[in-house]
C-alpha positions in Angstrom: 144.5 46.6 79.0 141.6 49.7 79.9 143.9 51.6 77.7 143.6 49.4 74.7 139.7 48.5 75.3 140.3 45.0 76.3 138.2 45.6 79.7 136.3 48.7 81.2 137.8 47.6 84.9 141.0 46.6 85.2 143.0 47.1 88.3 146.7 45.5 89.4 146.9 43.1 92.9 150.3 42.3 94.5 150.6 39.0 96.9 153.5 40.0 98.4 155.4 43.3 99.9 154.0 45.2 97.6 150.9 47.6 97.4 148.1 47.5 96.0 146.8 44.3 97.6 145.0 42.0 96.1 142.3 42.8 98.2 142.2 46.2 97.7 142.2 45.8 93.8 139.4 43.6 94.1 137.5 46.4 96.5 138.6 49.0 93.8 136.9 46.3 91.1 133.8 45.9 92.9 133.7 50.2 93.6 133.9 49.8 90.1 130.5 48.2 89.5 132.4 44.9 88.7 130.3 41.8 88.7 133.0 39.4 87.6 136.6 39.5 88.5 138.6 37.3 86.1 142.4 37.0 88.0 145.1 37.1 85.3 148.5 35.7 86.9 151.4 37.8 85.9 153.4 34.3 86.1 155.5 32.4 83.4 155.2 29.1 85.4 152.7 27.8 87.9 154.9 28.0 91.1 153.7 28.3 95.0 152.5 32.0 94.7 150.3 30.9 91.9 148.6 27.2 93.3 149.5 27.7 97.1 149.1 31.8 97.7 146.6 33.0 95.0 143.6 30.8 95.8 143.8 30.9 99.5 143.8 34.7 99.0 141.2 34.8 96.5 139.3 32.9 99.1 139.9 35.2 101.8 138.1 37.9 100.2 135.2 35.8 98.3 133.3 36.0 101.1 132.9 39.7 101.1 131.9 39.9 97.8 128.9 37.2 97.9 127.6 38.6 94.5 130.4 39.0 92.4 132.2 35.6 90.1 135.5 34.6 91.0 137.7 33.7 87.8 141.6 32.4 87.5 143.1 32.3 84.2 146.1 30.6 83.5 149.6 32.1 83.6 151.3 33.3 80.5 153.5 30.3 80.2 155.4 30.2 77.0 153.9 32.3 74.4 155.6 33.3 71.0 154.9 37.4 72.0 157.2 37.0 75.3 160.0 36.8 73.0 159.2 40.6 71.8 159.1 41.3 75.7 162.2 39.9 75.9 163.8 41.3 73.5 162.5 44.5 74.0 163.7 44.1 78.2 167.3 43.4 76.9 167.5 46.1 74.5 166.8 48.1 77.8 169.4 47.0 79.6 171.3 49.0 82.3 174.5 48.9 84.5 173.2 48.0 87.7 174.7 51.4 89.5 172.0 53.0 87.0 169.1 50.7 88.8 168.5 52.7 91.6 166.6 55.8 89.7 164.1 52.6 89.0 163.8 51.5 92.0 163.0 55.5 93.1 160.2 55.3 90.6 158.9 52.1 91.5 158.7 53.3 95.0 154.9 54.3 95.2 154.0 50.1 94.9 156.3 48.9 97.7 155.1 49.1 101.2 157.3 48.9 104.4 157.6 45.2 104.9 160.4 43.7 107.5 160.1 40.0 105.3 160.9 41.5 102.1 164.3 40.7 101.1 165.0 44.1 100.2 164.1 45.5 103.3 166.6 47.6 104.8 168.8 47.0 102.2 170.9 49.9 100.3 168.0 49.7 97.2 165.0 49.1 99.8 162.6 51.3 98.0 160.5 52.0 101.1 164.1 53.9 102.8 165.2 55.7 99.2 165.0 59.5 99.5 162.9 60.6 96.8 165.0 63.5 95.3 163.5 67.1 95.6 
């Protein structure tokens, strides 16, 4: 989204096991000089993480940030370009043996987290060597 113009300040928030936080992209917006933080769910479907988890955490950190506006938008839902997405996911498609070199890359967002259900597991990205 920076990349293509569509916002000057635009940072990524996990809920769950995975880093960054939400509330350390919203510190790295408001480092930013952002005065107005509009939340974009990455969510096909308004589930518990979306109307349970994201506005009790949004509300933990409001109060920090007195001065700057709070905005949810909607998640993606059902949109005609998720079928590209799809499409363009399947034509990627790998063997799962061939999934762990992923998960090796993907390791620099997970953080050590006994309630994830990958923890300690054979793919737990926190416990995969990264290869020298």
């Amino acid at each position: 989204m920076r990349q293509r113009g569509d916002a000057e300040i635009v940072e990524v928030g996990f809920l769950n096991y995975t880093d960054p936080t939400f509330a350390t992209a919203v510190e790295r917006c408001v480092e930013q000089g952002a005065t107005r933080i509009v939340i974009a769910p990455y969510f096909l479907i308004a589930g518990k993480f979306v109307v349970e988890d994201l506005p009790a955490t949004v509300e933990k950190v409001r109060p920090r940030y007195p001065d700057v506006m709070f905005e949810t938008a909607g998640v993606i839902g059902f949109h005609r370009a998720m079928a590209d997405a799809v499409l363009a996911s399947a034509s990627a498609a790998r063997l799962p043996e061939e999934w762990e070199d992923a998960m090796v890359d993907n390791r620099a967002w997970c953080r050590e987290q006994t309630k994830c259900p990958l923890y300690g597991s054979r793919v737990c990205r926190v416990q995969i060597e990264v290869p020298a």
